[in-house]
N, C-alpha and C positions, 0 to 999 in steps of 0.2 A: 587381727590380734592373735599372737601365739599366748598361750597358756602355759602361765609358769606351773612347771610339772609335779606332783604332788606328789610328798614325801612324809612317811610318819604319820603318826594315828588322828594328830589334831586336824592335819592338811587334808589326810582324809574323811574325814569327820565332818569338816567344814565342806569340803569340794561336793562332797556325796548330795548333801543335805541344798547343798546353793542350785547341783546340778536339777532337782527337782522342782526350788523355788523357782528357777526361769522361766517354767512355763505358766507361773505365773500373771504375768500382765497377758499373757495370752485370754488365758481364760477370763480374766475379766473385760478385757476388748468381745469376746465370745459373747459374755452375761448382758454388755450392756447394748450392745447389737439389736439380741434378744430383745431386748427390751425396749428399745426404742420401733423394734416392727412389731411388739404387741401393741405400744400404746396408741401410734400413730397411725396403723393398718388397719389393726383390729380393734380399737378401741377397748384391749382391755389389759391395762397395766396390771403390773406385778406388786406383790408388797415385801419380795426378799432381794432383787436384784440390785437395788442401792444401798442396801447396808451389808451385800453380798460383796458386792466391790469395795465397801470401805473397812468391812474384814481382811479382805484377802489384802489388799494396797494397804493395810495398816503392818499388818504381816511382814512382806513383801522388803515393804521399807526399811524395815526394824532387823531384816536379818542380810538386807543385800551389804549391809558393813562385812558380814564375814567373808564375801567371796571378794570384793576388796581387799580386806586385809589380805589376804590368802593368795592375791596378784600382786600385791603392791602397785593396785594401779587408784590410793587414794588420792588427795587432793595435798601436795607439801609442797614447799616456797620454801625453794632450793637453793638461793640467791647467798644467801649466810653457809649454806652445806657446802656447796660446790667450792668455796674459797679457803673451807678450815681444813688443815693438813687431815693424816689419814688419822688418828689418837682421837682427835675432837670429833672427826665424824662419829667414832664409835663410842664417843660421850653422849651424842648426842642422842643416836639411836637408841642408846641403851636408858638415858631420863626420857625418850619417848615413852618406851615400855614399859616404865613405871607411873608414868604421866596415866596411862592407860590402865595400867591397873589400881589407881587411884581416885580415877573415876569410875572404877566397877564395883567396888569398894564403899566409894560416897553412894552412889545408886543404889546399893545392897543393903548399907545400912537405913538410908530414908526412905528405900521403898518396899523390902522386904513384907514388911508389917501389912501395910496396904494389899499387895499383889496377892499374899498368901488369903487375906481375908475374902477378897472377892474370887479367889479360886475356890476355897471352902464353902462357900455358899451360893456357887457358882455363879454369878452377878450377871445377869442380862441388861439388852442394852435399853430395854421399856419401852420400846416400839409393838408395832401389832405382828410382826415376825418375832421380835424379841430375843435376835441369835445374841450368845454367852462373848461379847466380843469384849468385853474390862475382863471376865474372867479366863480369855487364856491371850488376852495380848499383854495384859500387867504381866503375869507370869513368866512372856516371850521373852519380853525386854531384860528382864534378870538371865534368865539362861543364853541370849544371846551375846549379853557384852560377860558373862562368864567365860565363854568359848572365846569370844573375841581375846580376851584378855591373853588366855594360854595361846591364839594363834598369834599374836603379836612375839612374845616372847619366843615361841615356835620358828617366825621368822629370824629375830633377832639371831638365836643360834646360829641359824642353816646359811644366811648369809654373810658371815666375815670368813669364812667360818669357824666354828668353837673345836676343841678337841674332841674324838672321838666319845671319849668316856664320857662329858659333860650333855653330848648330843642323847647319848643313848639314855643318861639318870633322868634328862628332863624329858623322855618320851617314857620310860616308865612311870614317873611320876603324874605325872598329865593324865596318863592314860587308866594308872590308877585310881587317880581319884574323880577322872567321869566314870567307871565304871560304879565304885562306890556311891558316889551321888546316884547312880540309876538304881542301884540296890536297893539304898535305903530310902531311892521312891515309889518301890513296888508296894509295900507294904502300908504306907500313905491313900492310895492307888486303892485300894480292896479294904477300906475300914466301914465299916456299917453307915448306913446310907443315913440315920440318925447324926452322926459327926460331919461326913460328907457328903455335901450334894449334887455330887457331881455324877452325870447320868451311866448308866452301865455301856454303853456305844463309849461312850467318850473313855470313860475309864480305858479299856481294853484299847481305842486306839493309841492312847498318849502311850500302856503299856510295849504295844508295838513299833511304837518310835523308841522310845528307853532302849528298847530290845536290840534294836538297830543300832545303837549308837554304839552300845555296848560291843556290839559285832565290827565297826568297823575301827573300834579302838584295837581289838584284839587284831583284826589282818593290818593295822597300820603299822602296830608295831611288829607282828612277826613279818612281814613279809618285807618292813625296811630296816630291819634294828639292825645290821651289818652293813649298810647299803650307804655309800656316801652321796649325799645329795649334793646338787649342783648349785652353786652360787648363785643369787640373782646379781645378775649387771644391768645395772642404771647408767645412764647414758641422756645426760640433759643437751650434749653439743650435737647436732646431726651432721653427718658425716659426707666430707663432699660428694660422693657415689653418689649419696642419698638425695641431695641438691641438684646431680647432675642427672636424675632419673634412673642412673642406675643403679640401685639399691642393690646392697652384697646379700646374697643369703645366706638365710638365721638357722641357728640350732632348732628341730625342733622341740627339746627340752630346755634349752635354758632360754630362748629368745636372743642370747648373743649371736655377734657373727661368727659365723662357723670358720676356725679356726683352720680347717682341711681344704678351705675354698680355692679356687685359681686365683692366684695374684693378677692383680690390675698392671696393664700397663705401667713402666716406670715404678712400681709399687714391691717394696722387699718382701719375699715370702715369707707366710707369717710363721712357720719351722722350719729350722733345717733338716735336711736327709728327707 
């Protein structure tokens, strides 16, 4: 798989953040390993290693949509795409994106209420480990299709693509208001242990993510706000090379085929000069 190239604060934000969750199912193949040669060798099981894995795989799950979104490599049924002119594709794409931010929307408003409560008094799961897993996966799931939402859109631009000007207002804007969201969570974050119960470890690390995000909004947008990104190309028909074994190579940025290649036998050069 080539990795569509990350562009802009959201893409970075999302990439950073996915590049970390991956290792992921590692660590819990690791825990439960563990745990299957404590109980079965040594006869002496564990009591955080299975709600250890149904944290992190709660997790996991809940945020592997943004490094999806952020490939384009979700699950769409293409059958109606592929046949409407090129106007309707980018109808359609574009009530995708609002299709999506209307379900973060619908989530936010019926679940807001709930997540924040169990984050405020930090809700454990009432087991004899007892880890805080309602009060930071309710929370996950709002912050992840929030992100989701901006990298949907995020896509939306980057691949028809939009005019420069409109690229660079919605990576301002984007970028502005997760910074402002982290801001005005610090302050949340550090209220008297009487309002929140949430433990001093934890505070400081959520702090530390905020902190992060905030940072790589800032290098997504300086280090791309001039920078024209590359178009993703979809390609539902495989291409006879590809049928015939021999498969042309890819950009390693955009994952198309590389444009500069040697023509195939019988095959027109794909530029002149």
């Amino acid at each position: 798989m080539v990795e569509h190239e990350p562009t802009g604060p959201i893409d970075l934000l999302t990439w950073t953040f996915s590049r970390i969750a991956m290792w992921g199912p590692a660590f819990i193949v690791v825990i439960i390993f563990y745990e299957v040669v404590m109980r079965y060798i040594f006869f002496s099981p564990t009591l955080w290693v299975n709600e250890m894995s149904l944290w992190a795989g709660g997790a996991i799950y809940v945020t592997a949509g943004l490094y999806s979104m952020q490939q384009r490599s979700h699950i769409r049924i293409f059958i109606l795409y592929d046949m409407a002119p090129l106007w309707m594709r980018r109808l359609f794409d574009i009530v995708s994106a609002f299709c999506v931010a209307i379900f973060f929307l619908a989530v936010l408003w019926g679940g807001y209420g709930e997540a924040a409560a169990k984050f405020y008094r930090w809700e454990a799961f009432g087991t004899a480990w007892d880890p805080p897993i309602p009060a930071t996966n309710k929370p996950l799931v709002l912050a992840t299709l929030f992100v989701l939402t901006l990298q949907g859109f995020s896509n939306l631009i980057r691949d028809w693509p939009a005019a420069a000007w409109l690229r660079k207002t919605f990576d301002i804007a984007a970028a502005a208001l997760v910074i402002w969201l982290c801001i005005r969570a610090f302050p949340v974050l550090f209220t008297p242990a009487g309002e929140l119960a949430v433990p001093m470890n934890w505070r400081i690390t959520i702090a530390i993510l905020l902190s992060a995000a905030v940072i790589l909004c800032v290098l997504g947008l300086v280090r791309d706000f001039n920078r024209t990104p590359v178009p993703f190309v979809e390609s539902h028909d495989p291409a006879e090379e590809v049928l015939s074994g021999a498969p042309p190579p890819v950009s390693a940025a955009s994952g198309a085929i590389d444009p500069d290649r040697d023509p195939r036998p019988g095959e027109k050069p794909a530029r002149d000069g």
